[in-house]
N, C-alpha and C positions, 0 to 999 in steps of 0.2 A: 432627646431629653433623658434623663436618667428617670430610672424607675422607682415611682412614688407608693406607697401602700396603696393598693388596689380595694378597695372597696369590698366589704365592709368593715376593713380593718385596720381604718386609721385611728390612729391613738393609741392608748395602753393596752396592753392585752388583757383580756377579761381572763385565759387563764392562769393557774398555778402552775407554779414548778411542782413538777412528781419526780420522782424514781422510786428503788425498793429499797428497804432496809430500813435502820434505826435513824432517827437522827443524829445530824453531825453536831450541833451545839443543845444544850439545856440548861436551865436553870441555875443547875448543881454546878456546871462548867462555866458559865457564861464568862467571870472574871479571868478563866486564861483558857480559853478556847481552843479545840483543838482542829489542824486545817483540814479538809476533808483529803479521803483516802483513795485516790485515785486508783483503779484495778480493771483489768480485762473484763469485761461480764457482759451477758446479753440477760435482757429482762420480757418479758413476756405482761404486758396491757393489754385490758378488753375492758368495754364497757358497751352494754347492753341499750340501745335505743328502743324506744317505741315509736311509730309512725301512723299515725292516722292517715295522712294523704301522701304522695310524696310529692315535695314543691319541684318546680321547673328547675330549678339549682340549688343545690346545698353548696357553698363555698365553705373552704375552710384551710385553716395554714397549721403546718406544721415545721418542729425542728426538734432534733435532738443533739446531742453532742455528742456526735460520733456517726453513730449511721443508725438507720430504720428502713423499715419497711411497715408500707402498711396498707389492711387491706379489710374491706370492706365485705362481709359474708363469706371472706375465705376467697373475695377475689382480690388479689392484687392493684393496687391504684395509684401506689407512688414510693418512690427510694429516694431518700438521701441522706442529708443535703446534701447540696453543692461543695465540694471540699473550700476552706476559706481561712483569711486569719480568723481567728477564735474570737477577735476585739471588733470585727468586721463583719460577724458572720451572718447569713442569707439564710432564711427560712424559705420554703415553700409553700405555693399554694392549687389546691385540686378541687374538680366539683365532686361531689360524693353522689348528687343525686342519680346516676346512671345504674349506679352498683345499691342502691334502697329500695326497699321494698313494704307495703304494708305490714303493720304487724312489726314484730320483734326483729332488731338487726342488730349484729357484732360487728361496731369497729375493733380491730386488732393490730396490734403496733407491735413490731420485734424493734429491740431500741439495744444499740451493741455499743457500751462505751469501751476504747481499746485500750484506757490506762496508760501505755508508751506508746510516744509519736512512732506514725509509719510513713510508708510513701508518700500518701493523701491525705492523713489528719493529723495536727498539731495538738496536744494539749494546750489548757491556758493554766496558767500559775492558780491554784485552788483558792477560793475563799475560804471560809470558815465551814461554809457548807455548800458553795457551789465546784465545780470543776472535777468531780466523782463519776459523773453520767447523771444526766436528764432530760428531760421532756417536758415538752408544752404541746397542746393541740386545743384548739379551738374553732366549734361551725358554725355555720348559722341555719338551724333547721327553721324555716319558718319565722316565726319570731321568738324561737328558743335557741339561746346558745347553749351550744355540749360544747363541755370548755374541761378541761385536763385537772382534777383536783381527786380529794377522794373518795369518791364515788365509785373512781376505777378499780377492777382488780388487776392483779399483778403476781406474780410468781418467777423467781429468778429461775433461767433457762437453763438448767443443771443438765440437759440434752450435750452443750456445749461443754467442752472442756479447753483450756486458753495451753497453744502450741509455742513454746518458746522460739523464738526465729535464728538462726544460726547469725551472729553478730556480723562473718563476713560477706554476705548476700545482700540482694536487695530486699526492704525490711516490708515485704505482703503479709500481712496478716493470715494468717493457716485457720482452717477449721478444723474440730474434731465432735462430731456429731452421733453419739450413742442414742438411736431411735427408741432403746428400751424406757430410755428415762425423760422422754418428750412426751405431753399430755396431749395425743391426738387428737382432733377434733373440738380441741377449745377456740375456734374461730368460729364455732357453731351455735346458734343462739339457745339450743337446748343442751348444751355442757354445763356440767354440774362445777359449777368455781365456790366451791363453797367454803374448798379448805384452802382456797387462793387468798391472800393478803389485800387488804386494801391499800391502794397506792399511799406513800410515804409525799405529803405536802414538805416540799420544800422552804421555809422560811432565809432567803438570801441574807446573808449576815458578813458585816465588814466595819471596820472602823469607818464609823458614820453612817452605817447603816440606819433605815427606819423603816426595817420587817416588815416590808410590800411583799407581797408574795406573787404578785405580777411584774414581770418586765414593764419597762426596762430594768437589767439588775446588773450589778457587777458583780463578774469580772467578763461579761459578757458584753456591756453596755448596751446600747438601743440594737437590736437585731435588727438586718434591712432589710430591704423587699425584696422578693424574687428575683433572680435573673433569667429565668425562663419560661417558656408559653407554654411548652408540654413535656411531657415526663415521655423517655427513650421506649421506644418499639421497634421491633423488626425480626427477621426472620428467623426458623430455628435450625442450626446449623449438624444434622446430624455428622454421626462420628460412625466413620466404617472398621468393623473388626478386622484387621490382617496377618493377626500373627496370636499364638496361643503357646506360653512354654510351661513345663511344671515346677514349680517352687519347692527349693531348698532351705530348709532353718526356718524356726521361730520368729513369730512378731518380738524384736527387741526394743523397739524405739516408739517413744508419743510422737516424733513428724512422722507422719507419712508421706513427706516426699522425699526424707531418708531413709525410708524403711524402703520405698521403689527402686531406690538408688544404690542399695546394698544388695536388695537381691537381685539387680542386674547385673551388680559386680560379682553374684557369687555364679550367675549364667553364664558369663562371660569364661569365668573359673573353670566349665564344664559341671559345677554341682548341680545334682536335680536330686528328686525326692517326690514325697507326695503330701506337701505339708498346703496345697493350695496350686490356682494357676498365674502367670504371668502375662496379662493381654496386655495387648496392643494396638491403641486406636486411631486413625486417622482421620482427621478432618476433610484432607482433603486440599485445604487453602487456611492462611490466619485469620482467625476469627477469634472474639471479642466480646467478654458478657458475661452472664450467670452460667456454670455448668449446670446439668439438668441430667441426673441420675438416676436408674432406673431397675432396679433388681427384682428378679421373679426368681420364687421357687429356694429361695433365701432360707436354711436354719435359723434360728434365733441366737444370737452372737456371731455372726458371721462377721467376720473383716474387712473393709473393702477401702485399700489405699489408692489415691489416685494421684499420680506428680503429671505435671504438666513440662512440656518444650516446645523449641519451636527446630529445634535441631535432631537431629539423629547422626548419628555415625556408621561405618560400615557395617556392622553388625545388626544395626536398626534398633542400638539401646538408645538412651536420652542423650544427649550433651547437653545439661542446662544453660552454660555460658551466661553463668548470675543469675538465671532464672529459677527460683523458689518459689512455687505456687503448686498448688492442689488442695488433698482436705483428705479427711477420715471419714467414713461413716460403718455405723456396726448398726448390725440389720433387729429388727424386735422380731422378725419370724413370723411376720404376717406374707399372705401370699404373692401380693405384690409393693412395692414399696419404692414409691417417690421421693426424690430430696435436691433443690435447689440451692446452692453455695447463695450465702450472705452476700460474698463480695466479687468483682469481675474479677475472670483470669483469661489472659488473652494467649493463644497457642493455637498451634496445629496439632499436634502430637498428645495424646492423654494415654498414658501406662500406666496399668492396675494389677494390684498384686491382689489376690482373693483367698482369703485363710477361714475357709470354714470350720466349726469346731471338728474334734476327729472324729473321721467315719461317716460326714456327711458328706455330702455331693457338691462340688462349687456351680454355684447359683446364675441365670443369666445374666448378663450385663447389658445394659444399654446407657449410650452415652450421647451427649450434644450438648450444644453451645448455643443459648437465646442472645442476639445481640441486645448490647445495652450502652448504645450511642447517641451523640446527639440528635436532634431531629433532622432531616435534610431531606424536603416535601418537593417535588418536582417541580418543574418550572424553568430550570435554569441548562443550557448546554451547549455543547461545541464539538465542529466536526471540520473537516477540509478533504481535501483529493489524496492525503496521503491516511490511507488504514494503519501503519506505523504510529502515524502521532496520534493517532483517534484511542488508540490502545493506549499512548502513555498518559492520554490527555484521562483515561477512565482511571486506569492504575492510579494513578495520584490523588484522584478524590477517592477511590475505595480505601488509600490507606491513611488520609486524613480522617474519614469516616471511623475507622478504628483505633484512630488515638485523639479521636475526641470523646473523650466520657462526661463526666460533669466540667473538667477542665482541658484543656489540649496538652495531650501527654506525651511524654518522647519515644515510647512505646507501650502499647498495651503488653506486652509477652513479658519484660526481664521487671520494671521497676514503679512502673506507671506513674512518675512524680513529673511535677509540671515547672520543666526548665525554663526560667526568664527569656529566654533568648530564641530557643528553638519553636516557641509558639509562632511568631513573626510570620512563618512560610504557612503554619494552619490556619494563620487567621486569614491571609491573601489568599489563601485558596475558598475558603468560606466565600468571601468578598467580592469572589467573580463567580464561583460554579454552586452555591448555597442560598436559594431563594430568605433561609432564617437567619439572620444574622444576631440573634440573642447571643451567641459565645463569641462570635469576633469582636462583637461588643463588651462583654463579660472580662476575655481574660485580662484584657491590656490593664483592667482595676484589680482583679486577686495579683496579677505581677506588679503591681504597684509597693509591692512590703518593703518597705526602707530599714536599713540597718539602721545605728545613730550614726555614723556618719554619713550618712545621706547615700552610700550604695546600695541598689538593691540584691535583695538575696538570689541567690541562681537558680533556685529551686524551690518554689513558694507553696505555702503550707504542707509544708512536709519536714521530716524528722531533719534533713538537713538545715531547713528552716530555724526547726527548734532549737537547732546545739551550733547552730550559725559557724559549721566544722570549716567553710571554705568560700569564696564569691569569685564570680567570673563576672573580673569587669568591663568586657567588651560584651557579653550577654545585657546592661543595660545601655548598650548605645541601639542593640536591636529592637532593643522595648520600645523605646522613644521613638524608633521609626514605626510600629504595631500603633502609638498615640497617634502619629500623624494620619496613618491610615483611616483611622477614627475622622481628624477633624475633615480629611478628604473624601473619605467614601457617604460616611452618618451624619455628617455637618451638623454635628450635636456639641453645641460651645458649651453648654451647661457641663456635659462628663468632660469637656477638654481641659476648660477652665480650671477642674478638680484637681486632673492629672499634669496639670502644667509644671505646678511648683513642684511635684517629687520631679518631673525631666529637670529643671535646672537645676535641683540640688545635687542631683548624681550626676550631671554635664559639670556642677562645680568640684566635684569630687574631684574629676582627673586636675583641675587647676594643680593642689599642688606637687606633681607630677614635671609642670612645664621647666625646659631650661631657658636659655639667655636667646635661644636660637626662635623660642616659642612651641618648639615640640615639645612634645610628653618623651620621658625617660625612663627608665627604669618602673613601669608600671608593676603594683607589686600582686599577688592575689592568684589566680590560676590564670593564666591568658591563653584562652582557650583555642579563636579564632577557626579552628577548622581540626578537623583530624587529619589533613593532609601535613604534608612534614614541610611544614612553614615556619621561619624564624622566628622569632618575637623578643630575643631578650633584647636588650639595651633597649633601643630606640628606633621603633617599629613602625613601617613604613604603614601596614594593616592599620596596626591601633589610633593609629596619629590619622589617617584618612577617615575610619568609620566614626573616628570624634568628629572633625570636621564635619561630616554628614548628618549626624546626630545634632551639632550645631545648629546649621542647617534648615534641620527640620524644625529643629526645637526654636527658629527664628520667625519660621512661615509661620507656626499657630503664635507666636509673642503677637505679633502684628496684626493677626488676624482677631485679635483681642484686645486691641490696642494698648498690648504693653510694648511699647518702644523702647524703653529704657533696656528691657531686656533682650529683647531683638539686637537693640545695640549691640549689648555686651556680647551674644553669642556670635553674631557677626565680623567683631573685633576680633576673635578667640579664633575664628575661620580665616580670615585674613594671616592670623600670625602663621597658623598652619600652614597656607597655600603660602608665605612669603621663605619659609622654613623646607618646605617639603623639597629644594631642591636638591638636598642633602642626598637624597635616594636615586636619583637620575644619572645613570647610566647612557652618557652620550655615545658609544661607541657602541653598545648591544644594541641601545633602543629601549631599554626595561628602567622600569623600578625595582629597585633590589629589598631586598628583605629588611634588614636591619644595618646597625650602625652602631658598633660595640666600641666604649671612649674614643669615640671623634673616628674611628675607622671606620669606614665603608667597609661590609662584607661583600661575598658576592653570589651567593643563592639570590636568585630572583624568584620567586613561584606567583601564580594569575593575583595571587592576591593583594599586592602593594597597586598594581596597577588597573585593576579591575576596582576594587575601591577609590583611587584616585581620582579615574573619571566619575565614578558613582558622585563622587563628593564634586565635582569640577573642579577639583585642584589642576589640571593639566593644561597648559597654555596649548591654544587654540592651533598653533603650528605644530603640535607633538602630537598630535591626536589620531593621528592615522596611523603613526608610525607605533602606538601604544597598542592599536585595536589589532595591527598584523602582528604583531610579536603574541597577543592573548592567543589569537585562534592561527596560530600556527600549527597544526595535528605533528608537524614530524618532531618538533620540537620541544613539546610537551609528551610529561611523563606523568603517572598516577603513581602515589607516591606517599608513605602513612608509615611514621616510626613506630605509631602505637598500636595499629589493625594492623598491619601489612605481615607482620610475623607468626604466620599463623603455624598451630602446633598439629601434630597427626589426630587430637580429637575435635578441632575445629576450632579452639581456643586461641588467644595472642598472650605473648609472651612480651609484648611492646610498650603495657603499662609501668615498666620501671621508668622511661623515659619521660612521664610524668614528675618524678621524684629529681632525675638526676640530668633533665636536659637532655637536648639532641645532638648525638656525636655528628661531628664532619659530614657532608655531604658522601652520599657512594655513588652519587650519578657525576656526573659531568657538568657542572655547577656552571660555565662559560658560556655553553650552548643548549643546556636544557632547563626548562623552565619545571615546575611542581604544578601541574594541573587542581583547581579543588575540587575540592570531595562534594557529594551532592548539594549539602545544606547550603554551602558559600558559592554554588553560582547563581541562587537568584543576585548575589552583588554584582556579580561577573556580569549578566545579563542585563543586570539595572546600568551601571556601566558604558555597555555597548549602546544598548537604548540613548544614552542621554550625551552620545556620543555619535549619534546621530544613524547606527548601522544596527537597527532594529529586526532589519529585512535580512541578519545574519542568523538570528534566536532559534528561526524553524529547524534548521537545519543543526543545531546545537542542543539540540532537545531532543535527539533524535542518538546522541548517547547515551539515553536507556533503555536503548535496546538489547546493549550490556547484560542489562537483570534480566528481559527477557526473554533472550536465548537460553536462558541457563534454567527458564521454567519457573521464575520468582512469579508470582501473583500481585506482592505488593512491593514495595522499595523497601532495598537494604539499607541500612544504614548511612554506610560506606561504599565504594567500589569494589573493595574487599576487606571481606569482617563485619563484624557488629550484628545486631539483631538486623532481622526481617520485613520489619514494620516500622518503619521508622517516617513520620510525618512531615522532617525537615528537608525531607530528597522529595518531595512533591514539588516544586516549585514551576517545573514545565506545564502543568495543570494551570497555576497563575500567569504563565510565561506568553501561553499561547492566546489567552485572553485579552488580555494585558497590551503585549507589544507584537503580534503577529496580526489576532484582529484588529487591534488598537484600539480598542474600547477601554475609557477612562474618563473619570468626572473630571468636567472642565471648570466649575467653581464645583465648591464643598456642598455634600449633601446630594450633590447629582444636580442641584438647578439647574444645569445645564451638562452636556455629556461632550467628550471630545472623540473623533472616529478617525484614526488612522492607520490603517490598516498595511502593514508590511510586512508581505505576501512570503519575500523571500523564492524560493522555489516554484511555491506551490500553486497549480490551476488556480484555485479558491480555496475562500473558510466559509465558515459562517456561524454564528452562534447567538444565543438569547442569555444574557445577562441581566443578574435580579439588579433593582435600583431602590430608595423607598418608595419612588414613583408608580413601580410599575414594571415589568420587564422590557430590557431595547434588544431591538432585532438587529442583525446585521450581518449582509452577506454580500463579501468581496470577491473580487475575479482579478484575473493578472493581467485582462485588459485595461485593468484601474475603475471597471464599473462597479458600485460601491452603493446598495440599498439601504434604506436604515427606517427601521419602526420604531419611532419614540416617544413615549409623554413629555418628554423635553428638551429644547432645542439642543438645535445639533451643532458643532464649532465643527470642522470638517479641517482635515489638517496633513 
């Protein structure tokens, strides 16, 4: 079931919109109104309770428009929201009563509205007077609501200074944090707020407005209910000091992770001086979260720049490779001094440049990283006779684990924006190794954003979103398969239902695409399918199979809903495909080849025309064997990437033009070598093989990540080579080995029943506990075919 107001907060909300400042409309303007002024800012709420008793539970929800934090006597209790469309968007809710106490208590709210879209937040188009930054909070103490009006105090957070982002980066939001001009200790219930403002009531105003000052309000319309049970915790990840150099030149620059980045260039130069030091810190492994700063013995103005990476070069300076994140903080000269970033930043590597004023001493540092993931509470796991796959089986959920934040992101370290398409493999791993399935349930609806013609965007709430710059239309044939996931794992028809009509309107998109033959054509938009160096223009054996499949899928929930009419149609639409697709069949290799440029068969074959095929069951029942030996042929296949593979002497690629201007001619041996994919496209490969009946082949195919772990990675690359470090869409062996090794799979929707087939492949045995809504199933196989199973429900054995 989707998720309903939770009690006791159904209906209108009892509070007010607040933030700080003037109002946006008045009397004297009202006849030409002027639209509110959207700006970078953080604002700083409190408001002072009294407590007689403290009840068994305070509930209470909040949201701002942008981000918050908030915290209860100066203890922290909740961040967000959830990033979302802005017309869509998700409030949160927490109990307060843990963190209350008798007698006098400060809720306190940091509320940062960012003005221009970034990675995770979209602006919405302004009202008259909404769409600037605000807030709403409402509790239920007892039988008193503290509800969000102005009673509040409020003071704009002048600590903050708003960091311009270098336009060609990825767009994180920077801090710059002057401790001199933060009011310490106003989370404290004896802080004197007196020359603090009282919160500004927002009056929503729009043509047709009627000055409700509670939600529901536009341009926001009905805010929905939470999508989560508990707010991220976990462990703190300190940062070991390894290197210490002395600083050349003046602070010239407000980024501070240009300012890191020039005086590494000027170390590199051989400049030194005594203008400050140059540390260097190591985490150790990628990790994910709030930094958590820590300076002793600090003058007053002291400097303290920190740029984040997740690379280094020979020398051990940074290589961003599009990574822009850190922050500023300048110290007020007390003896020790704490400061926690606003927002996550996901890295290994944190380099600090320290410029104390002249002739003081540079100050201690300490440095770490709190995770700030989503929940993932134990219960769930998987083992077998080989410690090989036990290791890639962990790796893969540690690095879902890190690019799951409020959304499943494509990396925490460079960008942190949440790709339509490369969610798919977070959610499946969620689905088998995640006893919480609040976000595998979550994203398949924030990726639901429709263009107006009915594609979805490729990157959802986020600034790409916002300026709708580009769309990858094979990222939504992956969505639609994250929807089925839904109606098969959570057999929740109510969220299916919802998400039906956007899958056929974007399944109708590619329609008119098709030609006489029934295939898709010239598909226009970025076609992304894989970073490996796969064909796609003209008429693309990839695009034209994961439609099919996405058909497919999008036939199984029509039916299971009983729309037929629609089932039909996609079924028809799969048919033309399979009667079409034999355009790509290469009788002589054995392969499906890539493309087919005006009516010409090319002849690049790479796994992916024909690993999709089976996927979709386009492949007549007598080709089938001869498809699955040409995929896992090792001498045959090559790895292969026009746009990573060119990497430069500081660890960059030089292969993004091929973005812009196409892939020149093959340079392998296009006859007899096939293009291997890259990590994220062989859960298709592997679906594929599975459904192709050679499941008992996966264990042993999974067992090429060992790749990253020779080389000492921690979490998955990207790519095979190149790309970031963290990347969530190369987990897929984590699902894999669940999946089609143990064979554990719902056998009707929702888990009614469970199906257990288990294809051992090599290996002595597995065995694993897999979450269901039922209950956890046990299950442990052996290579004599003896096959245990612990379940709340029936078992189809297969």
């Amino acid at each position: 079931m989707q998720p309903r107001h939770p009690e006791p907060f159904a209906g209108r909300w009892r509070a007010k919109w607040i933030w700080d400042g003037a109002p946006a409309l008045t009397m004297e303007t009202a006849t030409r109104p002027a639209l509110a002024d959207p700006t970078d800012k953080v604002v700083l709420f409190r408001r002072v309770v009294e407590v007689a008793a403290v009840p068994e539970s305070v509930p209470c929800r909040i949201w701002v428009d942008g981000r918050y934090v908030l915290r209860v006597n100066g203890k922290e209790v909740a961040r967000g929201p959830v990033r979302s469309d802005p017309r869509q968007a998700r409030y949160d809710t927490v109990d307060l009563a843990p963190e209350l106490r008798v007698g006098d208590n400060v809720i306190g709210i940091t509320g940062r509205h960012f003005g221009q879209a970034t990675s995770w937040w979209m602006p919405v188009p302004p009202s008259y007077s909404l769409g600037a930054g605000s807030l709403l909070f409402e509790a239920l103490l007892g039988d008193e609501w503290i509800v969000s009006d102005r009673t509040w105090r409020c003071r704009r957070g002048e600590a903050w200074t708003p960091v311009p982002v270098p336009g060609d980066v990825a767009c994180l939001p920077l801090e710059s944090f002057d401790a001199r001009e933060h009011p310490h200790g106003w989370e404290s219930p004896s802080f004197d707020d007196s020359d603090w403002s009282k919160a500004w009531e927002i009056t929503p105003m729009h043509t047709g407005a009627h000055g409700d000052p509670s939600p529901p309000s536009e341009p926001f319309g009905m805010l929905r209910p939470p999508v989560r049970r508990s707010f991220p915790v976990g462990r703190r990840n300190p940062a070991e000091l390894v290197g210490r150099r002395a600083l050349a030149g003046e602070t010239e620059v407000l980024d501070p992770v240009r300012q890191v980045l020039d005086d590494e260039a000027r170390v590199r130069a051989g400049g030194s001086g005594d203008h400050g030091d140059l540390l260097s810190f190591d985490l150790g492994h990628i990790a994910a979260g709030t930094v958590h700063l820590v300076v002793t013995g600090a003058a007053e103005g002291t400097i303290v720049d920190v740029a984040a990476a997740e690379h280094l070069d020979d020398d051990g300076l940074l290589v961003p490779l599009g990574q822009h994140a850190g922050f500023r903080y300048v110290t007020a000269g007390r003896s020790e001094e704490v400061f926690d970033t606003l927002d996550i930043i996901g890295t290994r590597y944190l380099h600090v440049s320290v410029r104390p004023p002249s002739g003081e001493p540079v100050p201690a540092i300490g440095l770490s990283v709190d995770d700030l993931h989503r929940p993932r509470p134990e219960g769930a796991s998987f083992e077998c006779s080989d410690a090989l796959l036990n290791r890639i089986y962990e790796v893969g959920l540690r690095t879902v684990d890190l690019c799951a934040l409020d959304a499943y992101v494509d990396c925490p370290t460079r960008e942190q924006r949440a790709w339509t398409g490369d969610s798919v493999v977070h959610q499946m791993v969620d689905l088998v190794a995640n006893p919480d399935w609040s976000m595998a349930a979550w994203h398949p609806q924030l990726a639901s954003m429709s263009r107006s013609d009915g594609m979805l965007a490729m990157a959802v709430a986020s600034d790409f979103a916002a300026d709708d710059r580009m769309f990858v239309p094979d990222w939504s044939l992956h969505w639609v398969r994250s929807v089925l996931n839904l109606h098969r794992y959570l057999g929740d028809t109510e969220l299916v239902a919802d998400l039906l009509p956007v899958a056929e309107r974007t399944l109708r998109w590619f329609e008119g695409y098709l030609d006489d033959s029934g295939l898709l054509s010239d598909v226009t938009g970025w076609v992304l399918i894989d970073w490996a160096s796969v064909y796609s223009s003209g008429c693309s054996s990839t695009v034209n199979a994961l439609w099919a499949r996405a058909l497919e899928d999008f036939a199984e929930m029509a039916r299971a809903l009983g729309n037929e009419a629609s089932a039909r149609w996609a079924m028809s639409r799969w048919a033309g495909v399979r009667d079409g697709f034999e355009v790509f069949w290469d009788e002589a290799r054995g392969v499906y080849i890539d493309h087919v440029v005006d009516g010409v068969p090319q002849r690049p074959a790479a796994q992916h025309g024909g690993a999709a095929a089976l996927a979709a069951g386009l492949v007549p029942a007598e080709r089938v064997a001869r498809v699955v030996e040409r995929l896992v042929d090792r001498e045959h296949l090559l790895r292969h990437s026009w746009v990573m593979d060119p990497v430069t002497p500081t660890g960059g690629s030089t292969g993004y033009v091929h973005l812009m201007m196409g892939y020149p001619p093959p340079e392998w041996d296009a006859e007899t070598m096939m293009v291997e994919a890259e990590p994220f496209f062989r859960y298709v490969v592997h679906e594929g093989l599975a459904r192709a009946g050679r499941a008992d082949l996966i264990a042993d195919l999974c067992r090429d990540w060992k790749v990253f772990l020779d080389v000492g990675e921690t979490t998955w690359p990207e790519c095979w080579t190149g790309g970031t470090r963290c990347h969530g869409w190369s987990s897929t062996p984590t699902w894999d080995l669940v999946t089609h090794t143990l064979g554990v799979t719902p056998a009707e929707p929702g888990y009614a029943s469970v199906r257990v087939a288990p294809r051992l492949g090599d290996l002595a045995w597995a065995r694993g506990v897999v979450p269901t809504p039922h209950g956890p199933i046990t299950v442990e196989a052996h290579a004599d075919g003896s096959v245990h199973v612990d379940s709340p429900v029936p078992v189809v054995r297969a």
